[in-house]
C-alpha positions, 0 to 999 in steps of 0.5 A: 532522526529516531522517530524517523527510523522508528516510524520506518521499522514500524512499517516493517510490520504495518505493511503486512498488516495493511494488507491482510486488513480489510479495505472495502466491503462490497455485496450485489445486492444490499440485502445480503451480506457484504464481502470483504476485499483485502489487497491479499484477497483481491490479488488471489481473485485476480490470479484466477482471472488474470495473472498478468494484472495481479502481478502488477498489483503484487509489485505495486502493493507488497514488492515496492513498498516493502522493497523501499522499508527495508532499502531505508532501513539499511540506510539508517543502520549505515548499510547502503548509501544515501545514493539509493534515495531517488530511486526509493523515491520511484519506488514511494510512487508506485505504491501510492498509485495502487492507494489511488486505484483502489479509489478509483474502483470504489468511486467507479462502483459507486457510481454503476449503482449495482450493489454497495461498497463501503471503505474498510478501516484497512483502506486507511491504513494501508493508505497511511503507510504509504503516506508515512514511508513517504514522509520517512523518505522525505526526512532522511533525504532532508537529514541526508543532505 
């Protein structure tokens, strides 16, 4: 179980981090420079078109998956009880659906053909985040029980 609460703090500041990495590089054409999108820049782009959406992606990427890291890390420290876990299970879900949009945008870009786009390194951390507050929650469920 202390590796477990340990992975979770770790969370606390991998999360920001994955955020503000980049998670693709992305140019019209492929003889300028790529532009690379964050989950922070791509929701500041997204607030200038369509507010509506960015917010969805802010809840979806920061709020849901910070709200569940700190959820379990009051569970560990004994503060909250272990009735909060299914619906931090809810929570683990929305944010692995942002992962999957994201890679549904890149496979959709790719194949239009218009331009280049390439995964960054912060996709992969951003995305094993997600995998590992998935996997924390799965652990003190089963300790839990």
């Amino acid at each position: 179980m202390r590796v477990t609460v340990i992975l979770n703090l770790a969370l606390l500041v991998l999360f920001p981090l994955s955020w503000a990495a980049p998670l693709v590089r992305a140019g019209l054409l492929p003889l300028f420079g790529l532009s690379e999108i964050s989950v922070l820049s791509g929701i500041a782009s997204l607030w200038q078109t369509d507010i509506a959406l960015a917010l969805l992606v802010a809840l979806f990427a920061l709020v849901a998956p910070m709200a569940k890291t700190l959820a379990l890390a009051l569970i560990h420290a004994g503060r909250a009880p272990a009735t909060w876990l299914p619906a931090l299970g809810w929570l683990g879900r929305l944010a692995m659906a942002d992962v999957f949009l994201i890679a549904l945008y890149i496979t959709l870009a790719k194949g239009i053909g218009m331009g280049r786009i390439e995964t960054a390194w912060g996709l992969y951390l951003f995305t094993g985040c997600i995998l590992a507050s998935l996997f924390v929650s799965a652990r003190t469920k089963r300790a839990m029980a």
